[in-house]
C-alpha positions as CSV (number, residue, x, y, z in Angstrom):
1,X,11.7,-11.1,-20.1
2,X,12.4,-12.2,-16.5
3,X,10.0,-11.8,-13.5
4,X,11.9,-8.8,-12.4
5,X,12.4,-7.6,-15.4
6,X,8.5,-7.0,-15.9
7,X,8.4,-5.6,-12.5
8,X,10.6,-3.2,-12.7
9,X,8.8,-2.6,-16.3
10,X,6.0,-2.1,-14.2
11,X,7.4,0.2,-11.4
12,X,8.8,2.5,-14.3
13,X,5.7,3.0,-16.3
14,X,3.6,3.4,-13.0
15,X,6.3,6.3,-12.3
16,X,5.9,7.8,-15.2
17,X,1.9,8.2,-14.7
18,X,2.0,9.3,-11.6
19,X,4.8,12.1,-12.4
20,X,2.6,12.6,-15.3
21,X,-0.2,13.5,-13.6
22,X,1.3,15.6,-11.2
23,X,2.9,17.3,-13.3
24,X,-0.4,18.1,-15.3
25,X,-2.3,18.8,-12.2
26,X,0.0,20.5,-9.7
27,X,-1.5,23.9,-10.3
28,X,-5.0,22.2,-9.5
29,X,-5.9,23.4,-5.7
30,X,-8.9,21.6,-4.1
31,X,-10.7,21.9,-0.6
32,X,-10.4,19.0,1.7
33,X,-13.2,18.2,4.3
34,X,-12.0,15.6,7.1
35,X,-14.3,15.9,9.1
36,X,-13.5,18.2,12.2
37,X,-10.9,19.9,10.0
38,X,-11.7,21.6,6.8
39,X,-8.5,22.9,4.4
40,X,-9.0,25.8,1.9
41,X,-6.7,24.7,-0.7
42,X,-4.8,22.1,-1.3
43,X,-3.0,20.8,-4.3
44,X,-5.0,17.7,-6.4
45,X,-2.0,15.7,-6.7
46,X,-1.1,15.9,-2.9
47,X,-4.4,14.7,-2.0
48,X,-4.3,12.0,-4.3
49,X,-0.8,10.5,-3.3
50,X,-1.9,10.8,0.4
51,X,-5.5,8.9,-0.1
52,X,-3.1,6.6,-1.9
53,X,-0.7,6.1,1.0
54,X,-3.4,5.8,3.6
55,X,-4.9,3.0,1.9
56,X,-2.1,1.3,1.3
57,X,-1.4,1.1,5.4
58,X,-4.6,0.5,5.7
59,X,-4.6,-2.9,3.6
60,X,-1.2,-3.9,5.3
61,X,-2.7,-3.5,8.8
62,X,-5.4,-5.7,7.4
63,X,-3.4,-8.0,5.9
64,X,-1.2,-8.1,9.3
65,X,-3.6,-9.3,11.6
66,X,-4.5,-12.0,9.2
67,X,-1.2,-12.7,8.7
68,X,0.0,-13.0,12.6
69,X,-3.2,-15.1,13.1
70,X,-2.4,-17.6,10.3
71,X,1.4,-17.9,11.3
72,X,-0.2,-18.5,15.1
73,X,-2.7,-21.3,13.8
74,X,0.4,-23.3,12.1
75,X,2.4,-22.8,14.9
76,X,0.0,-24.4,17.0
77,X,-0.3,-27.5,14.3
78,X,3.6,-27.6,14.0
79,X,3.9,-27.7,18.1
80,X,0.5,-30.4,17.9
81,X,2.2,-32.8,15.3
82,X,5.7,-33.0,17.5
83,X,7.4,-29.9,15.7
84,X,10.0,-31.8,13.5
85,X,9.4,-30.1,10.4
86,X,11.2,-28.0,8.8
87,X,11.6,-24.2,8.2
88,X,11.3,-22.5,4.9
């Protein structure tokens, strides 16, 4: 099976849980406490997918600003050693 083949795999089955268990749990309604703002009810699954989401931006953010500093530390070395190599 090829690379993408096994991520796609991957994707699918991954869908299928998470449909799974929303499915199962969509009539579940929980209170949500942020802090300042407090919500009655709100559905499990909703919660879930959103604490999901946030921390997913959250490690890309991360990940950004350690990104942009790495890309800014090479660019310095490319420009130190006379810039002639080449781009990926």
């Amino acid at each position: 099976m090829s690379s993408i083949g096994r991520k796609m795999l991957f994707v699918a089955v991954f869908s299928a849980l998470a449909a799974l268990f929303a499915v199962q749990n969509g009539g579940v309604r929980v209170p949500l406490h942020l802090g300042i703002v407090s919500i009655r009810s709100v559905s499990l699954p909703v919660v879930v997918f959103a604490a999901v989401g946030v921390g997913m931006l959250l490690v890309f953010l991360a990940g950004l600003r350690a990104d942009l500093k790495t890309r800014r530390m090479l660019r310095r070395y490319r420009d130190a050693l006379g810039g002639a190599s080449e781009e990926p």
